[in-house]
C-alpha positions as CSV (number, residue, x, y, z in Angstrom):
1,X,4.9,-22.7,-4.3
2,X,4.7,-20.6,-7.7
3,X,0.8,-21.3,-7.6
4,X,0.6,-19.5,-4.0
5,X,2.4,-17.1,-4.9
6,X,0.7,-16.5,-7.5
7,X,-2.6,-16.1,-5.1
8,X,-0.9,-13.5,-3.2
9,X,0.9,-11.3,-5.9
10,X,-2.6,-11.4,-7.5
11,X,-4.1,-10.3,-4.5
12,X,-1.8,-7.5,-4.2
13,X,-2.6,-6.2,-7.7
14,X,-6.2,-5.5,-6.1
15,X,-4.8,-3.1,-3.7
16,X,-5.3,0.2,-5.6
17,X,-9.4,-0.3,-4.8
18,X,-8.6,-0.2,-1.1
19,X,-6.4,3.1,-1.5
20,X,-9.5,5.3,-1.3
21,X,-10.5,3.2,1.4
22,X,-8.0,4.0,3.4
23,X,-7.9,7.7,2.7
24,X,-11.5,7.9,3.5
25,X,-11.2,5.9,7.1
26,X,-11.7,8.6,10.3
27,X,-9.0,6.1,12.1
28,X,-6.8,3.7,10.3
29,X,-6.9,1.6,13.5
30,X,-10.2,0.2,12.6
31,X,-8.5,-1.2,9.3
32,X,-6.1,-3.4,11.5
33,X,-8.5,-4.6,14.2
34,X,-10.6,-5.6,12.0
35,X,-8.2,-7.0,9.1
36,X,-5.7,-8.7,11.6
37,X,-8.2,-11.2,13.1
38,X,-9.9,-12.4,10.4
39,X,-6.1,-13.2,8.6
40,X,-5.4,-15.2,12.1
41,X,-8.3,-17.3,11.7
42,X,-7.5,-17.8,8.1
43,X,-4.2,-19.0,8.9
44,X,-4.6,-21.2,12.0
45,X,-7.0,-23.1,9.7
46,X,-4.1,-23.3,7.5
47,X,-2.3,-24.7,10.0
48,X,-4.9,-27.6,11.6
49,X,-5.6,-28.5,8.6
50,X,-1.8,-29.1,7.7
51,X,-1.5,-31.1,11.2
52,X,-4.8,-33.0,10.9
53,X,-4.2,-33.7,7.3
54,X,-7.5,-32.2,6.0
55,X,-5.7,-29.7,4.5
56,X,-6.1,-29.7,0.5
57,X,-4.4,-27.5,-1.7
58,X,-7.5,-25.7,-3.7
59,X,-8.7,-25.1,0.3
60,X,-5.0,-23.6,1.0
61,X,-5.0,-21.4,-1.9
62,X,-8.4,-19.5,-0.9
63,X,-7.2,-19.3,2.8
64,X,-3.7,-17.9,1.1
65,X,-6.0,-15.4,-1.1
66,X,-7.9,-14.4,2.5
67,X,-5.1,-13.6,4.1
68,X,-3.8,-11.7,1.1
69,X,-6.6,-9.8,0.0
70,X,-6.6,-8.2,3.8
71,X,-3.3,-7.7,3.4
72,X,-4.0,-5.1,1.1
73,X,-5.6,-3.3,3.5
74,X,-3.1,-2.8,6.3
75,X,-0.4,-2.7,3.8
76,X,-1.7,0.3,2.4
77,X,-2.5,1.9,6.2
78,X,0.5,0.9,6.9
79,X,2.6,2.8,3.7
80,X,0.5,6.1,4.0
81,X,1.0,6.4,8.3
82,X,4.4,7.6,8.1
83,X,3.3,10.1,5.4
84,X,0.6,11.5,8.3
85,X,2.9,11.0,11.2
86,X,6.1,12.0,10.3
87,X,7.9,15.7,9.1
88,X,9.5,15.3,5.4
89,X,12.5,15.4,6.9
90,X,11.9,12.3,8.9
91,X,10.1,9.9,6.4
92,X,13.6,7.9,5.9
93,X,14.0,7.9,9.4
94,X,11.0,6.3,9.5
95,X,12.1,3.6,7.3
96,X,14.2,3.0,9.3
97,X,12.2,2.6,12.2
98,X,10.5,-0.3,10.1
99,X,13.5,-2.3,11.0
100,X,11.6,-2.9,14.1
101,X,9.5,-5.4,11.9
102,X,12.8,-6.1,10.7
103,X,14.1,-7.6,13.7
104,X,11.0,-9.7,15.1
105,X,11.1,-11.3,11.2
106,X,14.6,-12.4,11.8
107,X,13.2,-14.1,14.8
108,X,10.2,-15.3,13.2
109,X,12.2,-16.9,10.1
110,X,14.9,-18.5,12.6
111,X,11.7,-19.7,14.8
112,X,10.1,-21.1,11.3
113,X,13.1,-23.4,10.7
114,X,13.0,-25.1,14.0
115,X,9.2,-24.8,13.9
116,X,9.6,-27.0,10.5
117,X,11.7,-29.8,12.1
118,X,9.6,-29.8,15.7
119,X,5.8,-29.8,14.1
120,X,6.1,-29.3,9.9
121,X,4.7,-26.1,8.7
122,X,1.2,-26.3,10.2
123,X,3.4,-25.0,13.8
124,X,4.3,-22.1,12.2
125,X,1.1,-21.2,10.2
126,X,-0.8,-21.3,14.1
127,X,2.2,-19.3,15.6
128,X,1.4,-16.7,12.6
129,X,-2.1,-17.0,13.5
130,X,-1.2,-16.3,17.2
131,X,1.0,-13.1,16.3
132,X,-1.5,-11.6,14.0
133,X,-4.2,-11.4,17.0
134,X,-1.7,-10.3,19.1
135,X,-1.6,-7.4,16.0
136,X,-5.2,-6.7,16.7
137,X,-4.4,-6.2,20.3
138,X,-1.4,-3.7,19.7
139,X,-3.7,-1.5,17.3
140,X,-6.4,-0.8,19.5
141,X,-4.6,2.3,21.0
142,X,-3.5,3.4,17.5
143,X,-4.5,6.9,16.4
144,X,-4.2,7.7,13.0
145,X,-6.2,10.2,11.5
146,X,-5.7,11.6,7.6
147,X,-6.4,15.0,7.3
148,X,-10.4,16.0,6.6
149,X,-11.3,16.1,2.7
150,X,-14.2,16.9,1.3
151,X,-17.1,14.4,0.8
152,X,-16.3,12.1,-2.7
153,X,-17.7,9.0,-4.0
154,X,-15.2,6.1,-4.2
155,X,-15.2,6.0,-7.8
156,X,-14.3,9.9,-7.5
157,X,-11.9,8.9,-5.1
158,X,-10.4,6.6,-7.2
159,X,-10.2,8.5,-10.5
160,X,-8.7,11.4,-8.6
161,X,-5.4,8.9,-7.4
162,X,-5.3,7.4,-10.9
163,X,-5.2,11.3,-12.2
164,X,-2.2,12.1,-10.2
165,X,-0.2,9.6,-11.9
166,X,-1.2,9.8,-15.5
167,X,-1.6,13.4,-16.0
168,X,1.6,15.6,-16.5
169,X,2.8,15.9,-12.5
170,X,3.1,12.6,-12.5
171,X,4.8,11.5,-15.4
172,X,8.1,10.7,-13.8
173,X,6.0,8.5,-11.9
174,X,4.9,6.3,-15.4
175,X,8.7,6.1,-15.9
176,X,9.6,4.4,-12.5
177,X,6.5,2.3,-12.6
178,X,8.1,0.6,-16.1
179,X,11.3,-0.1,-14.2
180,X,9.0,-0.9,-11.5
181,X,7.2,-3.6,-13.7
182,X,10.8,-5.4,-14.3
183,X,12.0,-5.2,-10.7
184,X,8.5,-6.9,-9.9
185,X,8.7,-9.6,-12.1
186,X,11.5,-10.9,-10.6
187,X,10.5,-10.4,-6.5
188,X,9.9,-13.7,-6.0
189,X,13.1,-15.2,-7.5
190,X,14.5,-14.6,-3.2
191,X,11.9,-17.0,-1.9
192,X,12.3,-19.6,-4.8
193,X,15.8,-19.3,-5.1
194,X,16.1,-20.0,-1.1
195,X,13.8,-23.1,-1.2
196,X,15.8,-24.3,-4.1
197,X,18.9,-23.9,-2.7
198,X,17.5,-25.6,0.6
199,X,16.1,-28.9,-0.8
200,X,18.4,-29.2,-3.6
201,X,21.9,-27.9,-2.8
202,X,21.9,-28.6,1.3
203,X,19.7,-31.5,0.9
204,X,16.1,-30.5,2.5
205,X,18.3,-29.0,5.5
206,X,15.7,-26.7,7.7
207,X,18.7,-25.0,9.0
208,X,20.0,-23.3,5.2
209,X,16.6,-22.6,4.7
210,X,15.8,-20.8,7.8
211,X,19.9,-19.6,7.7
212,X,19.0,-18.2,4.1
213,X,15.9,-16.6,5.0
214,X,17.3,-14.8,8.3
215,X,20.5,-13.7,6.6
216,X,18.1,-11.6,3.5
217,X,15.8,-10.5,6.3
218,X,19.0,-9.1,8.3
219,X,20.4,-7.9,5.3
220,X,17.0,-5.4,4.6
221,X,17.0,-4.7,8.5
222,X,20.3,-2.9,8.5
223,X,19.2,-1.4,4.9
224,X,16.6,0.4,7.1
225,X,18.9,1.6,9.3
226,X,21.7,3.1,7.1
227,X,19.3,4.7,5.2
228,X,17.6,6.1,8.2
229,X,20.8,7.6,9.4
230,X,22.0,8.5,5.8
231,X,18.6,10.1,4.7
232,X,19.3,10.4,1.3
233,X,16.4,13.1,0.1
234,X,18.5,14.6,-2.5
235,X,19.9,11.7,-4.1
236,X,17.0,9.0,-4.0
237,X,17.0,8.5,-7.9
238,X,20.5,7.5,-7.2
239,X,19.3,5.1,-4.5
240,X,17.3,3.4,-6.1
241,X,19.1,2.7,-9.8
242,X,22.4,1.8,-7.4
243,X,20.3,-0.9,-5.2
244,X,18.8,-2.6,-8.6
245,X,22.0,-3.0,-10.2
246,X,23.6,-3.8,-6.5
247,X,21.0,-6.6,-6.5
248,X,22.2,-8.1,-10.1
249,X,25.4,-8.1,-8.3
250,X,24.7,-10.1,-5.3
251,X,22.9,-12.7,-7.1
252,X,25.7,-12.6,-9.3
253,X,27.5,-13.9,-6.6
254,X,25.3,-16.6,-5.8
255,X,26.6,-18.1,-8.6
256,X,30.2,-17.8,-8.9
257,X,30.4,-18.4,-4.9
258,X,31.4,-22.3,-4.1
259,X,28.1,-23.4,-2.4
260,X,29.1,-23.5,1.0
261,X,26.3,-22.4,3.1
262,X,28.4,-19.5,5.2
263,X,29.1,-17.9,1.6
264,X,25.4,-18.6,0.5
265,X,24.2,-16.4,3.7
266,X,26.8,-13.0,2.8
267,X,25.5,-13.6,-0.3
268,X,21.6,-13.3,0.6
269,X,22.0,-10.6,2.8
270,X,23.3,-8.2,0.2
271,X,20.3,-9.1,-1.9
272,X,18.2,-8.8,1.1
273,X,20.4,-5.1,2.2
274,X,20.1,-4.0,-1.7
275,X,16.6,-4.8,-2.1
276,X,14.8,-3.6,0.9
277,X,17.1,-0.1,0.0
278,X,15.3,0.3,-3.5
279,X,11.9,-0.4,-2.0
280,X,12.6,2.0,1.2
281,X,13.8,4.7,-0.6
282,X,10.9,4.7,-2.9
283,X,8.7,4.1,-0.4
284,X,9.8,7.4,1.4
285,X,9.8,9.4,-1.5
286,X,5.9,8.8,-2.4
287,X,5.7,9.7,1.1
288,X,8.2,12.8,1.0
289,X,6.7,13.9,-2.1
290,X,2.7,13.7,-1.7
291,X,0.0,15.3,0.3
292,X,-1.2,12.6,2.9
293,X,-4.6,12.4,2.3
294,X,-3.3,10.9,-0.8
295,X,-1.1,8.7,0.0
296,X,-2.8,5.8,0.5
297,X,-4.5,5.8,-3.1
298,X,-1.0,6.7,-4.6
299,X,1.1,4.0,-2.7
300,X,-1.6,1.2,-3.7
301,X,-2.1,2.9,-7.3
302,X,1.8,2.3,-8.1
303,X,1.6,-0.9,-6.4
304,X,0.1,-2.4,-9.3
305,X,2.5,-2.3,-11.9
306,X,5.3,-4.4,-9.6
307,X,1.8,-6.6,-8.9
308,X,1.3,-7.5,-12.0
309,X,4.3,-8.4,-13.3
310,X,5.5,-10.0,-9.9
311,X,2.4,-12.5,-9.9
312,X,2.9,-13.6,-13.7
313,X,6.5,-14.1,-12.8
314,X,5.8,-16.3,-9.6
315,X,4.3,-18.6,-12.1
316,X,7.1,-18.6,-14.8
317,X,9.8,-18.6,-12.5
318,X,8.2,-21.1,-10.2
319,X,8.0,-23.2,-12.9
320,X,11.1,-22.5,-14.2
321,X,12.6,-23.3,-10.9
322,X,11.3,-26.7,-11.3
323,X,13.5,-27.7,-14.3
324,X,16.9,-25.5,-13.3
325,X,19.8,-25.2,-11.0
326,X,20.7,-22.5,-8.3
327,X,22.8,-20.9,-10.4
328,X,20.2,-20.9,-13.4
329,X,18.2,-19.3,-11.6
330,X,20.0,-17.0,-9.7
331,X,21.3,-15.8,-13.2
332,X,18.0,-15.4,-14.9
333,X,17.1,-13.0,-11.9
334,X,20.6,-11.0,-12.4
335,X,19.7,-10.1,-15.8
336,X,16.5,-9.1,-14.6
337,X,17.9,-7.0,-11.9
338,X,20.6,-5.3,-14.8
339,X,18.1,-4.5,-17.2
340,X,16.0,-2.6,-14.2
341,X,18.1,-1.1,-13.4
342,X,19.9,0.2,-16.7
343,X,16.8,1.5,-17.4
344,X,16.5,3.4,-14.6
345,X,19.1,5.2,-15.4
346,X,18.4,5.9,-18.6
347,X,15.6,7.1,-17.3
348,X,16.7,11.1,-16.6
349,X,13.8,11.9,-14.1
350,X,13.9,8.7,-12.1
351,X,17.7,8.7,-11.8
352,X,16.8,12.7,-10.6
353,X,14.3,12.2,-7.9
354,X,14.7,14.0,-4.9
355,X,12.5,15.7,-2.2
């Protein structure tokens, strides 16, 4: 599980070359027609292969590093849309408006667990398959259009978005990628934690993992909405050092709770609520803060820092995970989470942000 992981973070760190892609596309539905089909085909072989039993391991981590490596792609469409849809004002309600997604995860995650028992994984990895044409279909209509810019190479392109970080504008920005870097290193303690807790803890049971999963999806759902409805614009600095040190908290409680699975769930979906509220408020700030025909280079540019570190800590962690308890590693992760976010707010001009 560290190992794919590993694929996928890796994959992620590659998504500041796309950036200028998708600043330079005439309509950012042709990124998800053609993205979403090709990821479907990747996974229902994923999931044949897991039901005829041809499927090997080295074959399922290049159909994970497929699926990834196009994710890219509509993830970055998808991070600099709101930015070229939607007012300033309205870029947190537009967060919230992600809850959407939010919602049909819950259902997917419950529908995983049950999926798990009926047919083993290789059921959901065709359902996943299924959805993501479906995906396809729901873009055609799309029209998203940046505004027109004036003719650049890609490596222009490129050096341009990596300029508006590094040079004096956008120091603040080198500041919150450093806490960035330690909040990433530590993203994939949910997943591992909730497969730990599943086979070891409540005994392989498919219904703690899929309760575990659904409750931190839920928990960044209604993050979406309060912050939609809150719209925090002046105080996102705030926002963001409170949800990393609300995070060490919750998994804080992950260990001191007794492990009954009903307390397990409360306590996943305040990391889930507290988590998806640092990455949505940051998410609308870039957003808030910067042109749109720059977004998409800007989003994927800051991406890598989290990418980084989160992909070398899916390995260490995974294999951490091998050798520890629940509460181990649920305690390694709250460190992680307090040193984050103590230095964000150290940091004067992250704890400051605002738009």
């Amino acid at each position: 599980m560290g190992a794919a992981l590993f694929i996928e973070l890796a994959a992620y760190t590659g998504v500041f070359l796309v950036g200028p892609i998708v600043d330079r596309v005439g309509n950012q539905r042709t990124i998800y027609v053609v993205s979403y089909p090709i990821m479907a085909i990747a996974a229902a072989l994923i999931g044949v292969g897991d039901i005829d039993r041809w499927l090997t391991v080295p074959l399922l981590l290049v159909l994970v590093a497929i699926v990834s490596i196009l994710w890219d792609l509509t993830w970055a469409a998808g991070n600099a849309a709101p930015g070229l849809l939607l007012s300033r004002d309205e870029q947190f309600a537009g967060q919230g408006l992600s809850a959407v997604g939010g919602a049909s995860a819950i259902v997917g995650y419950a529908a995983g667990g049950i999926l798990i028992l009926v047919s083993g994984p290789g059921g959901g990895m065709l359902l996943y398959g299924a959805l993501l044409f479906l995906g396809a279909v729901f873009a055609i209509p799309l029209v998203i259009r940046p505004p027109p810019r004036r003719r650049e190479t890609f490596g222009e392109s490129l050096s341009a978005g990596w300029r508006r970080i590094t040079g004096t504008p956008g120091r603040p920005l080198l500041q919150l990628a450093s806490v960035d870097a330690i909040q990433g290193f530590f993203g994939a303690v949910p997943a591992l934690l909730i497969t730990l807790l599943a086979t070891t803890t409540f005994r392989s049971s498919a219904l703690a993992y899929s309760g575990l999963f659904v409750s931190y999806v839920v928990g960044g759902t209604a993050a979406g909405f309060v912050l939609g409805l809150w719209n925090p614009r002046s105080t996102v600095g705030i926002v963001l050092v409170g949800s990393l040190l609300g995070v060490a908290g919750a998994f804080g409680l992950v260990i001191v709770l007794p492990h009954f699975l009903a307390l397990e769930v409360g306590a996943f979906l305040a990391v889930g609520f507290l988590s998806s509220a640092y990455l949505d408020a940051k998410y609308a700030f870039f957003r808030g803060t910067f042109a749109p025909d720059e977004l998409g280079r800007l989003v994927s540019n800051m991406y890598l820092f989290p990418g980084i570190t989160g992909s070398v800590g899916a390995l260490i962690l995974g294999s951490i995970a091998n050798a520890t308890t629940p509460p181990e590693l649920a305690g390694i992760a709250a460190t992680g989470f307090l040193a984050a976010g103590l230095l964000g707010l150290a940091l004067r001009r992250v704890k400051a942000f605002h738009f």
